[in-house]
C-alpha positions, 0 to 999 in steps of 0.5 A: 247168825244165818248160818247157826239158824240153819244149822238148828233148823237142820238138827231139829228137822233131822231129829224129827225125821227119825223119831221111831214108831212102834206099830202095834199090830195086835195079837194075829191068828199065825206067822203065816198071814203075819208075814205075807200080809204086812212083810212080803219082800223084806227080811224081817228080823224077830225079837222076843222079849218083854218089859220085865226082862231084864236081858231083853233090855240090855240087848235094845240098845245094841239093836238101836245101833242096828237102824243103818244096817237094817235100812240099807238091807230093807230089814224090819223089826217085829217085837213079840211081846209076852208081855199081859195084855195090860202091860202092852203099852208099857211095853211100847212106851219102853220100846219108844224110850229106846227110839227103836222103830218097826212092828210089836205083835202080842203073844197073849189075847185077852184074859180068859180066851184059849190061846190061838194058833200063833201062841201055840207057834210062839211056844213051839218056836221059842219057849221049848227045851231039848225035850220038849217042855216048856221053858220062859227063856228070853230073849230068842232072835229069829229071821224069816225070809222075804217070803214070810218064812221063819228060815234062822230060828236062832238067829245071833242077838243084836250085841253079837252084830258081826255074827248077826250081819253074817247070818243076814248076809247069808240069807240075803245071798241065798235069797239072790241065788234062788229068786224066781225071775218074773216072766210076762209073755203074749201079744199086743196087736195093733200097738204104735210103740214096738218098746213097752216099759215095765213100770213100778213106783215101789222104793221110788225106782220107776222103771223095771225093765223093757218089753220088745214087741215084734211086727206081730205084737209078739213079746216075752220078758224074763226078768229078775228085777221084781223081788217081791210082789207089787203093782205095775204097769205097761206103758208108753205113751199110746199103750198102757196097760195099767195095775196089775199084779206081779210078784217072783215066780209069776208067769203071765200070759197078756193078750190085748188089742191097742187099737185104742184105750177104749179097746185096750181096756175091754181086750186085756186078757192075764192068764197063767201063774199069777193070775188069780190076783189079777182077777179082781182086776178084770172084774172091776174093768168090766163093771168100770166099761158098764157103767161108764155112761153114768155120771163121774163121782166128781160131778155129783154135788148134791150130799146125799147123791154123792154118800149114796154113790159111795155106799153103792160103791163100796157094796160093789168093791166089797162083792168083787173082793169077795169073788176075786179073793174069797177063796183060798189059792194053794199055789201063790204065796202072795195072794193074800198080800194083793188081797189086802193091797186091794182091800187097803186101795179101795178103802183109801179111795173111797176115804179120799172121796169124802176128803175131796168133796167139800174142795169140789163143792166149794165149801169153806174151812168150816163147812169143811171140817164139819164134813170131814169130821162127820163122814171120814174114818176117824181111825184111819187119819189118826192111824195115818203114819201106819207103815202097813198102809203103804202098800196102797197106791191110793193112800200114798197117792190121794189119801194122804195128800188130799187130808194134807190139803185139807189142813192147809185150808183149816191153816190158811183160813186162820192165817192168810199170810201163810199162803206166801210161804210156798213151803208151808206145804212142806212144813206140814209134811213135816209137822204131820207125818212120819216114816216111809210116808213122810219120806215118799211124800217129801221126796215127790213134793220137793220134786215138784218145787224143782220142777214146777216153781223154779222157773228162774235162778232166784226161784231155784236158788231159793228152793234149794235152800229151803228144800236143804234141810228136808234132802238131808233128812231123807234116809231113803239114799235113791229119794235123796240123790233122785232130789239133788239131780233133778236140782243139778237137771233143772240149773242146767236146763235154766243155763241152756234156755236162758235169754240169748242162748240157742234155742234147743234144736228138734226134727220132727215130723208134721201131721202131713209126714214131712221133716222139719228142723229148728234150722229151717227156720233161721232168719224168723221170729218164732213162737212155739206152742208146746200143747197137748190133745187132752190139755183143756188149758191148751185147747182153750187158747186156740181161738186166740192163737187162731186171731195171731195167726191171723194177724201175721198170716202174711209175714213171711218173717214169722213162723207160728209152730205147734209142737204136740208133747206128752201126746198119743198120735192118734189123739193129736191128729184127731185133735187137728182135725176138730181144731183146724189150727192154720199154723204148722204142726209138729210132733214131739214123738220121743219126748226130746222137745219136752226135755229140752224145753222143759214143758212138765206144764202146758201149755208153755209158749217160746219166742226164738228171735232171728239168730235162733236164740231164746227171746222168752221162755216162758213167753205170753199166751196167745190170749195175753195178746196185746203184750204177745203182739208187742213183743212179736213186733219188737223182735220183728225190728230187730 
């Protein structure tokens, strides 16, 4: 019975997850915008058609069995319609009855208007002879490139898919051959890090490439693993040049001084090809650096300080658009696509304010939904799924899981039981989103079961199966694999740090630069701290670490060890300073203490008894002192 019940359950979350969407884009102004703005970086395969076409709809079923194809090569759909205005939605409907997913544009506008520019490409591209007159023969096939060129004007029909699959893959490799590469050069002086990580979140892959820098901060990079234009950052754990602009062709010039973040920020220079779309960035930094003293959004309590803070706000982004991007740049071809990448960011983050300011204030479910219902855009939540939007960062990232939050507030306060279902949030997901915003938001949900609620084998064993049917309706294959290990990772890290088993080894120095290993601690008690500088949580257990210390100050049988992770050595040794902690500090400089003892959250405390054996991993905090003393004092007998 279990197993037919999951079986169902698994059919009907998978057909959930790949009910298609047709998005109507409306009637644009040219192909040009069309593609570059909602397309840049796919291939973009273009049918049109309309619903009283007959042939048109013999060949949707043959394009229906394109789905896999199309999502393996990162092809989208684009359905010009010439269908009437008000035949649109029949249209959609007839696509929809189809399960067809990707993007509808109209041929026509509205009664009684002179065509535009795109009618007139529609008609030259489609709708003319030999001679030049003009014909109503559809359906006609086109391919435009990842550059939002129409490069195959008579591409091969879906019920031809060996022919059109060849066409594709041509395209596809002359688009390898001539791939511009994206080259970042200059200098970073005063940088702790010589190895930089050139980092993006787009299709889920994180890391791009590496930047070296010489003893003078000097580097160049020449890479070809950015295809198509996107945001990224520079990063390591001290040096982080955040969001900017990058695309193939772009060679930029960064220059900055790493001394610290403050200066990091104020010093960052981006000039060269590329660098007007990166413009809006460095206007918005210095604004960000003059206003710094004022109070931070989420402070403010009061309603109408907080929308005036917003409406000052959006004047203030909407200037520096219009400075950085209110112009025309004949030399990218992707500006107009960051410039709506910025647009979509700065809309998605003012909406996410509003959406996070009853949970700041404390109001509850009903004073909550009045406020959303009053101040958010209506259009926008009930547009959420839109697949133009995930370009923004701030709607993948905030919007949508802020109004996720907001429903399960509405939820629970209905129905307090379902607070004990920790996978209720995942049902939601699944309930209230579709596409590529349901997959990426799945996908960085479920990772965040595995590694924040799986503290033991039941918790993990448990959230396997019930994370099961969820993996296996993923298309995305990296999203999915990425799942599957970070399961496999985490049983193999509750294996290695179980009760009795040796403790993960470490050398690392101390913030007086000598060398410590676990081994030269055989024969003790330990209690490991693992704490960052800017963990509020960790600090604030100091004073009581502090009376431990005290407590056992002249044992000689127990070591107390700090261990800074995910940490500047900067911060930590300013942190040590203010703090003054008695007790030995280490620092985890290459993250291997937390790997290997897992401290994705901190503070996380360890005992290690005498033989150098896990005693509990995930022992009491110093101001549970009395159960902490206890079990100290136990190993100590031992």
């Amino acid at each position: 019975m279990k197993l037919k019940t999951a079986l169902t359950l698994l059919l009907v979350i998978v057909t959930m997850a790949v009910q298609a969407q047709i998005i109507n884009l409306g009637n644009p102004e040219s192909f040009e915008p069309l593609l570059k703005q909602n397309f840049a970086g796919k291939t973009v395969y273009i049918d049109v058609m309309a619903s009283w076409c007959k042939p048109c709809l013999t060949e949707l079923p043959a394009s229906k069995e394109l789905d896999e194809y199309f999502n393996e090569y990162n092809i989208v759909r684009l359905f010009v319609t010439i269908d009437n205005p008000e035949d649109i939605d029949n249209c959609i409907e007839l696509l929809n009855k189809y399960n067809l997913s990707g993007y509808l544009v109209t041929y026509h506008q509205q009664e009684k208007r002179p065509q535009n520019k795109f009618a007139k490409e529609v008609e030259t591209l489609f709708m003319r002879d030999k001679e030049g007159k003009f014909v109503v023969s559809i359906p006609k096939y086109a391919i435009a490139d990842k550059k939002g060129s129409i490069v195959i004007k008579k591409a091969e029909r879906p019920s031809n898919p060996n022919a059109l699959k060849r066409q594709i893959q041509e395209l596809i490799s002359a688009q390898a051959q001539k791939n511009e590469p994206l080259i970042l050069q200059g200098q970073i002086t005063n940088s702790p890090e010589k190895e930089l990580y050139l980092l993006s979140d787009s299709l889920g892959k994180l890391k791009l490439d590496t930047l070296q820098l010489n003893n003078e901060g000097h580097f160049y990079l020449k890479t070809y693993n950015v295809m198509f234009p996107q945001k990224v950052s520079i990063r390591n754990k001290r040096t982080q040049i955040n969001d900017f602009y990058v695309a193939p062709g772009y060679n930029l010039t960064i220059t900055a001084d790493a001394t610290d973040f403050p200066t990091l920020i104020t010093t960052t220079k981006i000039t060269g090809k590329g660098a007007e779309s990166n413009s809006y960035r460095e206007l918005f930094l210095k604004e960000y650096i003059t206003r710094k003293d004022s109070a931070n959004w989420y402070e403010i309590t009061d309603e109408a300080k907080f929308l005036n803070y917003l409406k000052a706000e959006k004047q203030l982004n909407d200037s520096l658009e219009q400075v950085a991007f209110g112009k025309t740049v004949s030399n990218d071809p992707y500006f107009s696509y960051f410039a709506e990448m910025t647009r979509l960011d700065n809309l998605f983050i003012q909406e996410y304010k509003k959406m996070a300011f009853p949970k700041i204030t404390g109001m509850n479910a009903a004073q909550t939904r009045e406020f959303v219902e009053k101040y958010t855009d209506a259009t926008l939540l009930k547009e959420l799924n839109n697949e133009t939007y995930f370009i923004s960062d701030n709607y993948k990232l905030w919007y949508v899981n802020e109004y996720l939050d907001y429903l399960l507030k509405l939820d629970y306060d209905k129905d307090s039981t379902l607070r004990a279902n920790n996978f209720y949030n995942i049902e939601k997901i699944n309930e209230t989103l579709q596409g590529k915003i349901r997959e990426y938001t799945l996908f960085n949900k479920l990772l965040g079961k595995i590694h924040y609620a799986s503290e033991n084998f039941q918790q993990l064993n448990e959230n396997r199966e019930k994370a099961h049917p969820y993996v296996a309706s993923l298309e995305n294959e990296y999203y999915k694999q990425a799942v599957e290990n970070a399961f496999a990772e985490k049983e193999k890290l509750l294996y290695a740090t179980q009760k009795g088993q040796p403790a993960p080894v470490f050398t690392l120095k101390s913030n007086k630069d000598k060398e410590y290993s676990l081994s030269d601690f055989n024969g003790k008690v330990i209690y490991i701290d693992l704490w960052a500088s800017w963990c509020a949580p960790c600090r604030a257990e100091i004073p009581a670490l502090k009376k431990i210390y005290d407590t056992y100050k002249n044992d000689d049988r127990i070591e107390i060890i700090g261990i800074a992770v995910h940490d500047g050595k900067k911060e930590w040794l300013n942190a040590i300073k203010t703090d003054s902690p008695q007790w030995l500090q280490l620092y985890d400089e290459n993250g291997n203490v937390q790997r290997s003892y897992n401290a994705v959250a901190i503070p996380k405390y360890v005992l290690i008894d005498k033989k150098g054996n896990i005693a509990g991993f995930n022992a009491p905090r110093p101001s549970d002192s009395e159960k902490l003393i206890s079990e100290i004092n136990k190993l100590l007998e031992e």
